[in-house]
LOFILUM-773911 format. One record per residue (C-alpha): residue number from 0; residue in three letters; y, x, z. Coordinates in Angstrom, 3 decimals, decimal comma, always signed. Layout:
seq  type  Y  X  Z
NUM  ala  Y  X  Z
...
# end
This chain:
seq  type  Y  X  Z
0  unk  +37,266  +63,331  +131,135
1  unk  +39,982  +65,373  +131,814
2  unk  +40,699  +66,319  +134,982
3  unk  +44,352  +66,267  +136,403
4  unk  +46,113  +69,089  +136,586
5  unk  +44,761  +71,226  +133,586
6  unk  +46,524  +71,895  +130,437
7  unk  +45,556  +70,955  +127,320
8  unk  +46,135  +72,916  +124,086
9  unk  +45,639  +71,231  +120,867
10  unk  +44,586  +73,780  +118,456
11  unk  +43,953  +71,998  +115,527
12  unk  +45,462  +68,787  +115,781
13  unk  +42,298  +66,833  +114,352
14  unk  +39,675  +68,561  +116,749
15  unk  +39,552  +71,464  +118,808
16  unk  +41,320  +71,070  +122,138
17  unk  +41,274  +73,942  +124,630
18  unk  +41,029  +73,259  +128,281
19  unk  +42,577  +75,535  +130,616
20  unk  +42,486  +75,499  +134,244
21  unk  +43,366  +79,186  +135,325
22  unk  +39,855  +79,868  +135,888
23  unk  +37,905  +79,176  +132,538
24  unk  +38,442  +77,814  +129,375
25  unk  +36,207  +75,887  +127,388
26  unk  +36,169  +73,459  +124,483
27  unk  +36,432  +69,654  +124,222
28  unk  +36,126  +68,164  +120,784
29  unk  +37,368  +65,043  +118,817
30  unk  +37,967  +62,739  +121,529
31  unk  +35,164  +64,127  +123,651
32  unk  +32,826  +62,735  +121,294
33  unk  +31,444  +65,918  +119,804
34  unk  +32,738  +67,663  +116,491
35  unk  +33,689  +66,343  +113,811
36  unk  +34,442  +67,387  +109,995
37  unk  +35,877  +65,808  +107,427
38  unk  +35,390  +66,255  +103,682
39  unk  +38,149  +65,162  +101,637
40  unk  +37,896  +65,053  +98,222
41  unk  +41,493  +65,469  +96,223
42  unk  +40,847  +63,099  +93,240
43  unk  +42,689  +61,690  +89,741
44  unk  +41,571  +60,715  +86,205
45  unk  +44,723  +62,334  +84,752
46  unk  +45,801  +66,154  +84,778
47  unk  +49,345  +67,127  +84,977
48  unk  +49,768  +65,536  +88,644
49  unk  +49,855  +68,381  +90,569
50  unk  +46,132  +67,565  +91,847
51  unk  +45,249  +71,643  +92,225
52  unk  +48,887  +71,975  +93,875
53  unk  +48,192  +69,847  +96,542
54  unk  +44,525  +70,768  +97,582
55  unk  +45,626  +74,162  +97,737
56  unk  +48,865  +74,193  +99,791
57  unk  +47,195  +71,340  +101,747
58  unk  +44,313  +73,895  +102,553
59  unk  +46,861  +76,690  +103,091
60  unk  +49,296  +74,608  +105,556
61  unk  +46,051  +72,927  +107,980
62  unk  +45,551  +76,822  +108,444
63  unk  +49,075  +77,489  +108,904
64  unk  +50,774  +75,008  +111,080
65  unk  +47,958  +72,881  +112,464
66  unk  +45,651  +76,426  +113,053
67  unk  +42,505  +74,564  +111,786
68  unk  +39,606  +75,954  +109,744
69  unk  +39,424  +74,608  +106,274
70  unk  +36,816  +75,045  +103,395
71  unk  +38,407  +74,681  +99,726
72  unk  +35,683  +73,836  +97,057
73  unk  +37,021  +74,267  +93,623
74  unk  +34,598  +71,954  +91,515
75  unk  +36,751  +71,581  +88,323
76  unk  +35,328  +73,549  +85,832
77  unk  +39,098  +75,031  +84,990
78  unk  +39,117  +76,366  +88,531
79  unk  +42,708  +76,337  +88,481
80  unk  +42,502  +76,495  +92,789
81  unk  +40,347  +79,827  +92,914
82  unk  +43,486  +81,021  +90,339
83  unk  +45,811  +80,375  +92,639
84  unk  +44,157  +81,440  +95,789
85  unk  +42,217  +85,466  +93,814
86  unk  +44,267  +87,972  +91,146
87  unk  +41,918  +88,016  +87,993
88  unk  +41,109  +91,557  +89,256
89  unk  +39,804  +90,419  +92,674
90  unk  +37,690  +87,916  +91,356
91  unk  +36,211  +89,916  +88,203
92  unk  +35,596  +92,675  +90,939
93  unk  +33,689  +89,945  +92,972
94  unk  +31,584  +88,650  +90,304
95  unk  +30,754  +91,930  +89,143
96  unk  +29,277  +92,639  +92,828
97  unk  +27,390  +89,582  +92,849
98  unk  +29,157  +87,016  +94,907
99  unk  +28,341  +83,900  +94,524
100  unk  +30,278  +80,467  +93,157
101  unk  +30,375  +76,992  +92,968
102  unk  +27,577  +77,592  +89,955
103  unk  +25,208  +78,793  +92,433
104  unk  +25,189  +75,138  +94,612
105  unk  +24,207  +73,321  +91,421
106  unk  +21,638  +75,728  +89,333
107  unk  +18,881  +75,352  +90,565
108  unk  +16,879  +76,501  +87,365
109  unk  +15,311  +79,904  +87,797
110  unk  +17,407  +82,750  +86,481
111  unk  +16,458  +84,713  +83,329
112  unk  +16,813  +88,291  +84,013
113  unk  +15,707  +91,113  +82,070
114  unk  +13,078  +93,385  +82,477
115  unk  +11,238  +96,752  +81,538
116  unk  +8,303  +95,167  +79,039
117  unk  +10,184  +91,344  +79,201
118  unk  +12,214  +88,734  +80,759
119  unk  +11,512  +87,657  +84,048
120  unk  +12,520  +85,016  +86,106
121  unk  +14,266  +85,274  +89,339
122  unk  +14,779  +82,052  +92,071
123  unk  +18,057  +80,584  +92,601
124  unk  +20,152  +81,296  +95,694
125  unk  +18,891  +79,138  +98,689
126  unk  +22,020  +77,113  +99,320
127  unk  +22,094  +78,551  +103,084
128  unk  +22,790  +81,958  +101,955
129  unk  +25,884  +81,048  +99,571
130  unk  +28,573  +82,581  +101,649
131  unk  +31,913  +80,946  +101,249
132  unk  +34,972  +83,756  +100,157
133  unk  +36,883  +84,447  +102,767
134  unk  +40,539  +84,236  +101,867
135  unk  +42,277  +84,841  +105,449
136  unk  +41,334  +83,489  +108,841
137  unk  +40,287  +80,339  +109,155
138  unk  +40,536  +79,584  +105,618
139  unk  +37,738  +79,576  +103,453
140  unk  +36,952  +79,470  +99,414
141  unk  +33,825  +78,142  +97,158
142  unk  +35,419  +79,727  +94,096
143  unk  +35,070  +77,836  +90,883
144  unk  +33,519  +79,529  +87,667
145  unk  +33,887  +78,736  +83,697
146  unk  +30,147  +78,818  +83,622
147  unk  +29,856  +74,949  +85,506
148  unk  +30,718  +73,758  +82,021
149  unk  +26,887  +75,252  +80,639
150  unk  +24,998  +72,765  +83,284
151  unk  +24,199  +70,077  +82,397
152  unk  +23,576  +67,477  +84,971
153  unk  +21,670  +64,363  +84,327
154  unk  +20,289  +61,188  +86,073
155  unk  +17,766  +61,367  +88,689
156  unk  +18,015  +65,217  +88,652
157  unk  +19,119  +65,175  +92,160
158  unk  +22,077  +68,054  +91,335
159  unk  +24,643  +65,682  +92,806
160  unk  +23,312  +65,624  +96,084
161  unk  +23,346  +69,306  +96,400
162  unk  +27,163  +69,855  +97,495
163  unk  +26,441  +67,685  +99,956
164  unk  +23,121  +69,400  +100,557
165  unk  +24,891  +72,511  +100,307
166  unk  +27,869  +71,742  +103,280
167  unk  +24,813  +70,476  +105,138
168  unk  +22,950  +73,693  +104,987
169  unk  +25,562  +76,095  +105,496
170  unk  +26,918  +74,212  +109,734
171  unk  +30,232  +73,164  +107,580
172  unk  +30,001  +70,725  +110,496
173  unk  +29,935  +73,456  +113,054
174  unk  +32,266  +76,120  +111,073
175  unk  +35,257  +73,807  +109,933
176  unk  +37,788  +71,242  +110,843
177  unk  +38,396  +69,907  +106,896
178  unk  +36,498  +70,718  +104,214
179  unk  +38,457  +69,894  +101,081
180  unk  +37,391  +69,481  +97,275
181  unk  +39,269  +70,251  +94,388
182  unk  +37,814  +68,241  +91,618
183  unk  +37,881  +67,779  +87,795
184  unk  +40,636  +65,279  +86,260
185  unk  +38,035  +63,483  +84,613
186  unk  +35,176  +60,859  +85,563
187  unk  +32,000  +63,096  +85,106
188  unk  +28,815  +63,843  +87,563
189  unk  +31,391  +67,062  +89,226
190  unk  +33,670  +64,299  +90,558
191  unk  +30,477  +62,231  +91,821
192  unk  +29,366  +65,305  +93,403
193  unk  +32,217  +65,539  +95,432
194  unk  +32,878  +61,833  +96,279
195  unk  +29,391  +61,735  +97,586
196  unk  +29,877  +64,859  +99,980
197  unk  +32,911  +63,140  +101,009
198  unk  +34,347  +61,021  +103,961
199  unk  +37,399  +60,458  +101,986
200  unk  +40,077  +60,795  +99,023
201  unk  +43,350  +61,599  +98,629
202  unk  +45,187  +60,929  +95,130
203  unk  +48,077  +62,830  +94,019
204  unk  +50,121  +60,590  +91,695
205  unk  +53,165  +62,138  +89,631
206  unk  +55,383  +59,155  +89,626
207  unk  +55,269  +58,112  +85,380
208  unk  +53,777  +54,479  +84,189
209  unk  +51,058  +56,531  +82,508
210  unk  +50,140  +57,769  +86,417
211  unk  +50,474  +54,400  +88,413
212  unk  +47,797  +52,886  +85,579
213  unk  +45,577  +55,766  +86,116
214  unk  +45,022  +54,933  +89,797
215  unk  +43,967  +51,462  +88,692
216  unk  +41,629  +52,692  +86,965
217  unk  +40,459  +55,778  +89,535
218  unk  +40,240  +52,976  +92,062
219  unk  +37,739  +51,116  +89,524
220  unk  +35,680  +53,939  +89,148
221  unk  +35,208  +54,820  +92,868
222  unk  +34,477  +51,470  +93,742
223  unk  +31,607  +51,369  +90,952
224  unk  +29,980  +54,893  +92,341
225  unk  +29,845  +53,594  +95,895
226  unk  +28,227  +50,301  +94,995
227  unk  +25,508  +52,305  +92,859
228  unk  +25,175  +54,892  +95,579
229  unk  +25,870  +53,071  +98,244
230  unk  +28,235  +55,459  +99,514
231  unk  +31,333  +54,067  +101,504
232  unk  +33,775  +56,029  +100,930
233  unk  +37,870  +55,414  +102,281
234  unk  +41,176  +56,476  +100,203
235  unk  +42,986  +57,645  +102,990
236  unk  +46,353  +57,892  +100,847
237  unk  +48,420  +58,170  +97,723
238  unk  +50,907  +61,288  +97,288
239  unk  +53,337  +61,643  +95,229
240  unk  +53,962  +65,131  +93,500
241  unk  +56,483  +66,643  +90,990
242  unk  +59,391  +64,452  +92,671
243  unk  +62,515  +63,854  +91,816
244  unk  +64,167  +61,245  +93,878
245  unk  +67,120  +60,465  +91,976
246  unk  +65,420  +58,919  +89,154
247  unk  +64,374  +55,569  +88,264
248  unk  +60,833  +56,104  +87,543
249  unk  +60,372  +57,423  +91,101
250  unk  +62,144  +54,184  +92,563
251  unk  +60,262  +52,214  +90,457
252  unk  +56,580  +54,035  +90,928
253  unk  +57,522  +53,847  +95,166
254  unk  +58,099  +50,235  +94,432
255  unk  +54,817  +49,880  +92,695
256  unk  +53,039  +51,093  +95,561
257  unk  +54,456  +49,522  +98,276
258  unk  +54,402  +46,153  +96,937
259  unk  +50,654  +46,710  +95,088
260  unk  +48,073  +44,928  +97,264
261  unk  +45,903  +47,402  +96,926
262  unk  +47,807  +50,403  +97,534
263  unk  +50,146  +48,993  +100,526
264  unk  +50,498  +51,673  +103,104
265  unk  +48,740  +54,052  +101,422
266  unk  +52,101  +55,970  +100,072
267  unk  +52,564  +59,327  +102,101
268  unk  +56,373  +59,192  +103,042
269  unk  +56,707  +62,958  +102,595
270  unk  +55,628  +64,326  +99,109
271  unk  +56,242  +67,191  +96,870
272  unk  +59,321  +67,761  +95,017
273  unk  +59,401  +69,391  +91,310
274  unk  +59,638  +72,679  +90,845
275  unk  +59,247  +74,834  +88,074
276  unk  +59,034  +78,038  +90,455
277  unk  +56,069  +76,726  +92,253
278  unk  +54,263  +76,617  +89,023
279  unk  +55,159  +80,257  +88,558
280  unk  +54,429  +81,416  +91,569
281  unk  +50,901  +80,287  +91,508
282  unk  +50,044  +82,301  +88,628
283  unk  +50,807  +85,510  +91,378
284  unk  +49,317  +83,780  +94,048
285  unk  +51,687  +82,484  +95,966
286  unk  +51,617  +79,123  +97,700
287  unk  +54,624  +76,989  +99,460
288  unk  +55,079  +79,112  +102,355
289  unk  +55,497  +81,731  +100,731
290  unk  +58,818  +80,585  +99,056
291  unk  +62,046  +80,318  +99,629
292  unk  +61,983  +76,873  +99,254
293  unk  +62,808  +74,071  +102,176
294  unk  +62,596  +71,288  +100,330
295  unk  +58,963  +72,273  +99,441
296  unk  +57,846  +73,463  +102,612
297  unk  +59,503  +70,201  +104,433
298  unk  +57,422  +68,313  +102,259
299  unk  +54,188  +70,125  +102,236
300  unk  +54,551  +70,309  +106,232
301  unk  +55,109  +66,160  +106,137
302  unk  +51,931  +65,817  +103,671
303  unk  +49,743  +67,925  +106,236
304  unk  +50,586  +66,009  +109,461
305  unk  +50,190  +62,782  +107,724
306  unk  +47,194  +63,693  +106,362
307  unk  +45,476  +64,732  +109,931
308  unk  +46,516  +61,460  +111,554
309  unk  +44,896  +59,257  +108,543
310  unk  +41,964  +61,209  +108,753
311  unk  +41,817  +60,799  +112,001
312  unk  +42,399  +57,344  +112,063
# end
């Protein structure tokens, strides 16, 4: 416990508290019952909702505002999230000197490589010694590649274990607060990969017809994958993105939502408003606080601090 009369500092507002008494300072974690990550897996069957939006600037603000260490996997094979985090240059530069991506967690084939009088093979990375980019401090990247889409990944070949594996090997656990997984807008053995590496999932829901049926069906398929896997695995909200309140359809999908069984107090009450500048500034690398936007940044900031009390909870 706590004694009285020392001050506690809550650095990351999921974990991390320091104690200070004037004479040392030392660490108590996660309600004193020793640390504590969380993988959150950022998850819908339909593109165009802002899904890469929100992992990102959800990765970027935990850094910012709550000063916790976050790991963002990019596991869509578009890897729209490493775009928006790396220039082209940077990351050509990168992969030219080797460093590794999210292809390196899942091929585990030996690599061709030529050689004076043949090809030879060479072994795969050991998952422990795929470093993570570093993008600033505290805030980590697995950057996504084009090449995922050459792997094929079947039944019983154990590949969708090995992000999981993979977060295991490297002390995630021991290295980050939130570890958060940008993931393909399709049902396909990337998005198992992720759900089973996960605690939890978050789904970003542009507020259209087309959108509310998709999270029917998302729910559906989620269900089905832990039953088969028998995986538990929570949604620990719905958020809605590319906003605009004075319309109709965003009245009617809040309505939906709030009245839906199933999705009852799962609606975020902050969420992102549209923007066409956002989607511009992404292309340079720019995320939410680094415009001059309020609205946005109100709204990012709201997303964050719900999001650390559900997972918490």
């Amino acid at each position: 416990m706590v004694r009285r009369g020392i001050r506690v500092v809550v650095r990351c507002k999921r974990q991390q508290l320091t104690v200070e008494d004037g004479l040392y300072t030392h660490w108590i974690v996660d309600s004193f019952g020793g640390v504590r990550m969380t993988v959150i897996s950022v998850v819908n069957m339909k593109g165009g909702v802002a899904k890469t939006t929100l992992a990102t600037n959800l990765a970027d603000t935990l850094v910012r505002r709550h000063q916790c260490k976050v790991l963002l996997v990019d596991l869509d094979p578009q890897f729209n999230a490493t775009q928006c985090l790396i220039s082209p240059e940077k990351y050509v530069k990168a992969r030219s000197a080797g460093q590794p991506t999210i292809v390196n967690i899942f091929d585990d084939a030996p690599m061709a490589v030529s050689a004076v009088g043949g090809a030879k093979s060479q072994a795969p990375l050991v998952l422990k010694d795929i470093k993570p980019w570093k993008i600033k401090e505290n805030f980590d990247l697995v950057p996504g590649d084009l090449e995922l889409y050459r792997l094929e990944m079947g039944g019983g070949q154990g590949r969708e274990q090995r992000l999981k594996r993979y977060l295991e090997a490297i002390g995630a656990d021991e290295k980050y607060d939130f570890v958060i997984i940008d993931t393909p807008p399709t049902p396909s053995h990337w998005m198992m990969a992720a759900l089973l590496a996960s605690d939890g999932y978050i789904v970003p829901v542009k507020p259209e017809p087309l959108s509310r049926t998709g999270i029917d069906l998302l729910r559906g398929v989620v269900e089905r994958f832990s039953q088969n896997y028998g995986h538990p695995i929570e949604c620990i909200g719905v958020v809605l993105t590319i906003v605009e309140t004075n319309t109709l359809v965003y009245r009617e999908a809040v309505d939906f939502l709030d009245k839906n069984p199933v999705w009852a107090g799962k609606r975020y009450a902050a969420s992102l408003p549209k923007r066409v500048k956002l989607a511009r500034a992404q292309g340079n690398q720019a995320l939410i606080f680094d415009l001059d936007d309020s609205d946005l940044k109100r709204g990012i900031a709201g997303i964050a601090k719900e999001f650390t009390e559900r997972a918490d909870g």
